[in-house]
N, C-alpha and C positions, 0 to 999 in steps of 0.2 A: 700084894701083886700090883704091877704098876700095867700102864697100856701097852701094848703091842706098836709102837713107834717104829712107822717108814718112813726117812728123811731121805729126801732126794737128792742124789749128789751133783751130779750136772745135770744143767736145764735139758729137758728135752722138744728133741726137733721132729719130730713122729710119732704117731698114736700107739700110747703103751696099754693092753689089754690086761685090764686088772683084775678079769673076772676071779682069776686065782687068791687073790689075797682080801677074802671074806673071814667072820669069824667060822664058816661050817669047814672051811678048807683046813685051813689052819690050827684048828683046837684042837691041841694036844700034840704039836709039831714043837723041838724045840729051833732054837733060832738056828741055829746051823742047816736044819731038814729045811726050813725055812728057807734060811737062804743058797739052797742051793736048786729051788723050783724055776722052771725056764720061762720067762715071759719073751715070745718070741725065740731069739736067737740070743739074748741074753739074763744070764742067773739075775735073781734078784739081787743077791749079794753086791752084783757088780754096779746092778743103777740105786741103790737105797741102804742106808744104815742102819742097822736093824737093831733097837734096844726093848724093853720090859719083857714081860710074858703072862701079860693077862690077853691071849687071843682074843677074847670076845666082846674084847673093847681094844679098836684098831684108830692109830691115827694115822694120818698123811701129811709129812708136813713139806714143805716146797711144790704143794701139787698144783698142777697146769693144766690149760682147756687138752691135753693130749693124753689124759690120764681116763680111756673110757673104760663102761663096763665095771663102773666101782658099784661093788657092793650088789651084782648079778646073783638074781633068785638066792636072797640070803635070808633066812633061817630064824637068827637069833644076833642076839649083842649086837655092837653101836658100831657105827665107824663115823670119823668125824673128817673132815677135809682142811688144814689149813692153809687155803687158797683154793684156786677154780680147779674143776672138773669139767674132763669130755663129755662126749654122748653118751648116752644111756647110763646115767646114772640113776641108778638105782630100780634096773631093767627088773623085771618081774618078782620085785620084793614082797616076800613074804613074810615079813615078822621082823623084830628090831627096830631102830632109829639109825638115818643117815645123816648126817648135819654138813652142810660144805658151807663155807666162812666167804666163797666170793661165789663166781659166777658160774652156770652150767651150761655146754652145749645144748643142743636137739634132743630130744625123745625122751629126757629127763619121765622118772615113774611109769615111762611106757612098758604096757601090760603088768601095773604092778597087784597086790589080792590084797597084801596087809601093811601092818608097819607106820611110820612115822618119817617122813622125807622133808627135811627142810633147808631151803638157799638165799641166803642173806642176801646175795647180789639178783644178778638177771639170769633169765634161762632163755634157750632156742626157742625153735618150732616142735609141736606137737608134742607139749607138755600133760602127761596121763593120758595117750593118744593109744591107736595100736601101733605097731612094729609094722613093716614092709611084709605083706602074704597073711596078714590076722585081719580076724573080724571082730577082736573084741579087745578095747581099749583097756585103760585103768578099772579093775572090780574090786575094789576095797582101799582101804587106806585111810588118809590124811597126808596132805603135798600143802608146806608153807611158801611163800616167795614172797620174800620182802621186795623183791624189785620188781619190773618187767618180765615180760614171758611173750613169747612170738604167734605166728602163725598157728591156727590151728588147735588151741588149749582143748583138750577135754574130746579132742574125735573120736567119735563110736566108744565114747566113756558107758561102761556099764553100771556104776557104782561107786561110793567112794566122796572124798568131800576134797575139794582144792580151793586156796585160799591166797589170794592175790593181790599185796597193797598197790603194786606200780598199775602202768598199761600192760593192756594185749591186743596182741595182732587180728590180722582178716580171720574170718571163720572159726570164731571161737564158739564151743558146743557142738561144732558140726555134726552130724549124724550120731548126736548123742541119744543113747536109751534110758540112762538113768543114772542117779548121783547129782552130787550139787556141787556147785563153779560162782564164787564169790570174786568180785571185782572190785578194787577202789578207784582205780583212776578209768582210764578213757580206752574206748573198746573199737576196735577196728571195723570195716565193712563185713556184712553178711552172715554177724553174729544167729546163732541159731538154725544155720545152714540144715537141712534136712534132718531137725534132727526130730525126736519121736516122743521122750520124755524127758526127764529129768529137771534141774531148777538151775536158773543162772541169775545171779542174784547182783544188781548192779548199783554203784551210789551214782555215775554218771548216765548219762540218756545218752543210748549209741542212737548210731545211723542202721534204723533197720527197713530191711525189704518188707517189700507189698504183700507178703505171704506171711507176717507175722500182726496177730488183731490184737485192737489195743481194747482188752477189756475193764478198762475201768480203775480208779481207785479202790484200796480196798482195807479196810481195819484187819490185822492178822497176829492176836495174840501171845502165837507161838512164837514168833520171831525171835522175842524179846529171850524166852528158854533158850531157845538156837543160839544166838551171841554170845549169852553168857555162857553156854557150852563150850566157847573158842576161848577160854581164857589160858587154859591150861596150855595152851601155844605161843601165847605172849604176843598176840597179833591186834592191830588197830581193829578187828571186826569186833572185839571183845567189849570197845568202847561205846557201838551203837546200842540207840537205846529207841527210838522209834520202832511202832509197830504199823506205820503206814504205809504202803508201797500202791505204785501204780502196777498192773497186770498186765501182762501182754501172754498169748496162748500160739503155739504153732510147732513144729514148720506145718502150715495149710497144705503146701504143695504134697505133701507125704504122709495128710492126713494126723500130724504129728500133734499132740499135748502135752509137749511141753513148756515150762512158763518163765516169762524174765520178770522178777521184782525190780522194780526200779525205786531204792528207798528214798522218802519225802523224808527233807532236810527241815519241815516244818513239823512244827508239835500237832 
């Protein structure tokens, strides 16, 4: 069996909602059923070239930031993207791996439980966040980002680990309750914004407000299990090897306990 290949035929000029073309939709459709499903007001048939028929390993290939809703509340098997994706990718995933080869809109893993999401390029704002009218962000998972990631990472995150070599924007961790938010580069203003628990783990020293207490250096044995846990991701966090970080405890204002490791570059 080979993959479930959608080639784009022409560039698109508006957001095509792809919630349809998952492996839970699709398995066991042959490509004709297939391509004759309405995305919008047009067949698939008519925007994409439809070859293999192993459904539960899907690719994309010509796909664009207008390609949202890839891989909504899916189930099982892989989809892979070669090139960027719109918004919500990889909206309330529940199981399987989504891999995209460039960049992702907004809300990227937002409210996602399970699964494996990873984006070579950059992503939007509220990356593992909740969706507009939810109170409960990312609860489980693993989210890689080789790049950038915007405003917002990890709001009202319940659970779950996100893994970030580039920057991130203002309010990352916000009104977080729990899970863990790994950072390599440089963290924007008002990291840890209201949030309650959970770990944000930084190799830079952001700029933090007056309601975050800086408790101290501190030896933390486990760290070192925690890294080498990230290998199987193929992510730069797999490479640290220090077990010292400075602690910081809050959000104060909300009575919060949550904490940002800031890892020391010295032995």
């Amino acid at each position: 069996m080979t993959e479930l290949t959608f080639t784009l035929k022409q560039p698109l000029t508006h957001s095509l909602d792809c919630a349809q073309l998952t492996p839970d939709f699709l398995k066991g459709l042959s490509i004709s059923q297939i391509g004759a499903i309405k995305l919008s007001n047009q067949l698939v048939s008519e925007l994409f070239e439809i070859t293999g028929d192993d459904a539960e390993n899907i690719v994309f290939k010509n796909s664009s930031q207008f390609f949202d809703n890839v891989g909504k509340n899916m189930t099982l098997g892989s989809i892979t993207l070669e090139g960027d994706a719109g918004a919500y990718l990889g909206f309330g995933l529940k199981n399987g791996t989504i891999h995209c080869n460039g960049n992702a809109q907004a809300f990227a893993a937002c409210n996602m439980v399970s699964g494996l999401l990873k984006i070579d390029g950059n992503t939007g704002d509220f990356l593992g966040g909740a969706s507009s009218g939810l109170r409960k962000g990312m609860r489980g998972g693993t989210v890689i980002i080789k790049g950038n990631a915007g405003d917002r990472v990890g709001d009202q995150m319940r659970r779950g680990l996100i893994l970030i070599e580039g920057n991130v924007g203002n309010y990352c961790a916000s009104r977080m309750i729990a899970g863990t938010i790994g950072v390599l580069g440089n963290v924007g203003e008002y990291a840890c914004f209201n949030m309650k628990r959970g770990t944000l783990l930084l190799a830079k020293r952001p700029k933090l407000h007056a309601t975050i207490q800086d408790c101290g250096t501190h030896t933390l044995p486990f760290l070192n299990l925690m890294f080498k846990s990230f290998k199987p991701f193929n992510t730069q966090f797999s490479n640290i090897e220090t077990k010292r970080v400075q602690r910081f405890v809050g959000d104060a204002v909300c009575s919060g306990n949550g904490e940002i490791l800031l890892i020391s570059h010295s032995s």
